[in-house]
N, C-alpha and C positions, 0 to 999 in steps of 0.2 A: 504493500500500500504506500509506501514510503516515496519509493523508485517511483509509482505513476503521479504522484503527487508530487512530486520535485519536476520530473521530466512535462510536466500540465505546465508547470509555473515557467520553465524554464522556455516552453513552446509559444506562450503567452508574452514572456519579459526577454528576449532572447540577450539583453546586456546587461542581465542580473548576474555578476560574476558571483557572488556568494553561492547562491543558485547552482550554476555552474563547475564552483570548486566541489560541491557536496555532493553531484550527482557523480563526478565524476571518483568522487573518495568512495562512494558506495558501491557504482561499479567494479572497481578495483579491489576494494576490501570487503565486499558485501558481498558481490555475483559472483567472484573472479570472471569478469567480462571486458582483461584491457583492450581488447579491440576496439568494444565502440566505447569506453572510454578516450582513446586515442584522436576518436573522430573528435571530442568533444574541446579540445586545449588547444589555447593561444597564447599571446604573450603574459597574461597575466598569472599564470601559474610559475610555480616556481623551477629553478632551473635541473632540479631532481625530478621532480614529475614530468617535465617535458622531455626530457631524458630518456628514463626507466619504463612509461607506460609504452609510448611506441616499441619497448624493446622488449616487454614483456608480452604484445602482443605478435610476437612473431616465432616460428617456428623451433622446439631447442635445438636441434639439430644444425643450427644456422648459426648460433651463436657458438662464441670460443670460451674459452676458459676464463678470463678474465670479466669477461660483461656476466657471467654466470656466477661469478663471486660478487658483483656490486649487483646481483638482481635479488642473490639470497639475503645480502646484508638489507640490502633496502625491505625489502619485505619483511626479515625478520628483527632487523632493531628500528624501521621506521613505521611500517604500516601499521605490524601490531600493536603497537601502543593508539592506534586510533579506529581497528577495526570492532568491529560491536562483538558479542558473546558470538552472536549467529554465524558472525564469518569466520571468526577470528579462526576455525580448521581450514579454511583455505586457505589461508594464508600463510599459515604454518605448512600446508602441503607445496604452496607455492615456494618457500625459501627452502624446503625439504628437496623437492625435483632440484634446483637451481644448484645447491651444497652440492647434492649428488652429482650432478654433471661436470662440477669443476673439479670434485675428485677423480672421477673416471677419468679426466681429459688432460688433468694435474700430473697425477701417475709420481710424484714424490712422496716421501717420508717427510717433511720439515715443520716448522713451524706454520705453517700457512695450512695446510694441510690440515697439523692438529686442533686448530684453531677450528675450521669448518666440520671434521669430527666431531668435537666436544658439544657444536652448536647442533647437530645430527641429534646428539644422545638428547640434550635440555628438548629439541623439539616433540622428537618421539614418545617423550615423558610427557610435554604439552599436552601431544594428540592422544594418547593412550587416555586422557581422562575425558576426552570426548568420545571414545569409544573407537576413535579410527586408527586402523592401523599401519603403520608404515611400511613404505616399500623396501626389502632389506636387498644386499650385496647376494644372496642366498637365499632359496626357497627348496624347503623338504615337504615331499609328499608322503603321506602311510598309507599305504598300499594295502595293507592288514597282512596277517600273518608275521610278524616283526621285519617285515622288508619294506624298506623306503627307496625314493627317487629322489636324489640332490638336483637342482640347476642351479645355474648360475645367470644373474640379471647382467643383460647386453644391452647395453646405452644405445640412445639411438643418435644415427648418424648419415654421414655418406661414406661412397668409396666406389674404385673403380673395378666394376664387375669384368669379369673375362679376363686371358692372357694374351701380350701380348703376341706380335707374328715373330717377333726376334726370340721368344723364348723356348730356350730348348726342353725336347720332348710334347711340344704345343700339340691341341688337335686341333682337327678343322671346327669341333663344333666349341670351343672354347672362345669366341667371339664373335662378332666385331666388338671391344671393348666398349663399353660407357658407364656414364656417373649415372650410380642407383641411390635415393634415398630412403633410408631408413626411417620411415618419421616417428615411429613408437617406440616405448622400452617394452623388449621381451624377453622369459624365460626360456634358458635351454640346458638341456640333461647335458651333465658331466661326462657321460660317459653312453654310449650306446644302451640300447633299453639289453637288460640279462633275463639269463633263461630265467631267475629267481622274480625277478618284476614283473615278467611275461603271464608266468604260472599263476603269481598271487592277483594280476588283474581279470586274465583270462582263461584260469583253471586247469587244472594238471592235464597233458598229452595233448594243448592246443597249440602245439606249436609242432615244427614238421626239419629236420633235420638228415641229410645225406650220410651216410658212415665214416667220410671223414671227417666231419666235425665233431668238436670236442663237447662231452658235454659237462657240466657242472654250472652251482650257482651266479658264477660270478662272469662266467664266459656269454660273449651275446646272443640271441634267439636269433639267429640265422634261418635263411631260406623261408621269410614272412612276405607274404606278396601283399601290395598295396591294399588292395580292400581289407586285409585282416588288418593291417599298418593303421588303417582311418577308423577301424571298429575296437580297436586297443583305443586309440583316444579317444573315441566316444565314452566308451566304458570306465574310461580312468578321469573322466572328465564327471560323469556320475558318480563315480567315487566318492572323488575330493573333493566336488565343490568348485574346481578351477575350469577353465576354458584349457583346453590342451589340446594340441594340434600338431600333427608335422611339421616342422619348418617349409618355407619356400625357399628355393635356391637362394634366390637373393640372402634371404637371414644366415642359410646354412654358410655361404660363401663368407660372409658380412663376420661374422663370428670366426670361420678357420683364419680368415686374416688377421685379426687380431689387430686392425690399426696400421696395417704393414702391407706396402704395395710390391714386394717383391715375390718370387715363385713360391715361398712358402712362408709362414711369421717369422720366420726366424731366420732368411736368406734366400739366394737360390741354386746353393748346394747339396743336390739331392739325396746323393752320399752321404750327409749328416743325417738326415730323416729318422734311422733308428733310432738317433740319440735323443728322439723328439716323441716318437708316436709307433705304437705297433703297428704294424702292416702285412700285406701280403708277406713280403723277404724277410720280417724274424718271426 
């Protein structure tokens, strides 16, 4: 009632800056809605809000490391001190994403670092008394039967998909390269789904295996064709409670790079690969 009451007054007095400043502190701290906040500023705001609202109204993915640390500080040592009870979890989620991005993109150990940690932990105790819970570095699923699935949370971003024509062992369906964006954060399992996960989501002898693979709990559920693949995450998806899905190429790629545009994260010396990840050759 607030928001249509302000935005009446302000359609009516359109050079009511009080007006003005308040719809747009609502927006911002109220809706989480800087977009059309954004639309709404001119010179008379101040030189932070003219700033930060345009910058909070765009894409994370777009932003660096730097605009991602003055967007959690503003939100979390500016805004909250003037957002109402109502908002005041968005806003705490909003300096919660922004910390978060500048540590993934930070990638140090330092002071700066522990600094946006510390302010991680104070929020998460915020939000936990409003009953919301925070996005963590890790997420465990219980499968039942005491067997869990670890993933780990992948920032979202860009990067360039495909390899290139100079690199050796390339195939032809490995491009033409380009810029793919990531625009969400998503989870993905540590480790290929095991015969142990498989079992406890989709019940003993549903799984189908050749005579030379191995079997045991900890080795992967080999030889699963696609539509069993989509009917495991359906079912684990009923489970837990969680949305859980295949990757698309794009994420699966987005994630083995690891931030790194060369043949593999860690170089493009093949020949190292053991020292990296099992494979066909150990």
């Amino acid at each position: 009632n607030r928001l249509k009451l302000i935005q009446a007054k302000l359609k009516k007095s359109p050079e009511d800056a009080a007006a003005r400043k308040e719809l747009v502190l609502l927006l911002v701290a109220g809706f989480d809605r800087p977009a059309e906040a954004a639309k709404l500023l001119n010179a008379d705001f101040d030189e932070a809000t003219r700033t930060y609202v345009p910058l909070a109204a765009r894409e994370l993915f777009s932003l660096d490391k730097g605009v991602c640390m003055e967007l959690g500080d503003w939100y979390y040592r500016k805004l909250l001190k003037s957002a109402s009870v109502i908002g005041r979890p968005a806003v705490l989620q909003r300096a919660q994403t922004y910390y978060q991005q500048f540590l993934d993109l930070y990638g140090k150990k330092d002071a700066q670092s522990f600094r946006v940690e510390s302010a991680l932990k104070n929020i998460a105790r915020e939000l936990k008394k409003f009953g919301v819970e925070t996005m963590s570095r890790t997420l465990v699923l219980d499968l039942g039967k005491g067997v869990t699935m670890k993933l780990v949370r992948i920032p979202a971003g860009e990067f360039l998909m495909g390899s290139a024509k100079t690199e050796a062992g390339r195939d032809d369906d490995e491009g033409p390269q380009r810029r793919v964006t990531i625009s969400k954060v998503f989870y993905m399992g540590v480790t290929e789904v095991t015969q142990a996960q498989w079992t406890a989501v989709m019940g003993a002898g549903s799984w189908e295996s050749d005579d030379s693979a191995k079997r045991g709990d900890d080795y992967v559920a080999g030889h699963i064709s696609w539509n069993n693949a989509v009917e495991f995450c359906k079912t684990l998806s009923k489970k837990s409670g969680k949305s859980v899905l295949l990757p698309t190429e794009a994420q699966w790629e987005y994630a083995c790079r690891a931030g790194g545009g060369t043949a593999h994260y860690f170089g493009d010396d093949s020949s190292k690969l053991g020292d990296y990840a099992w494979y066909r050759a150990n």
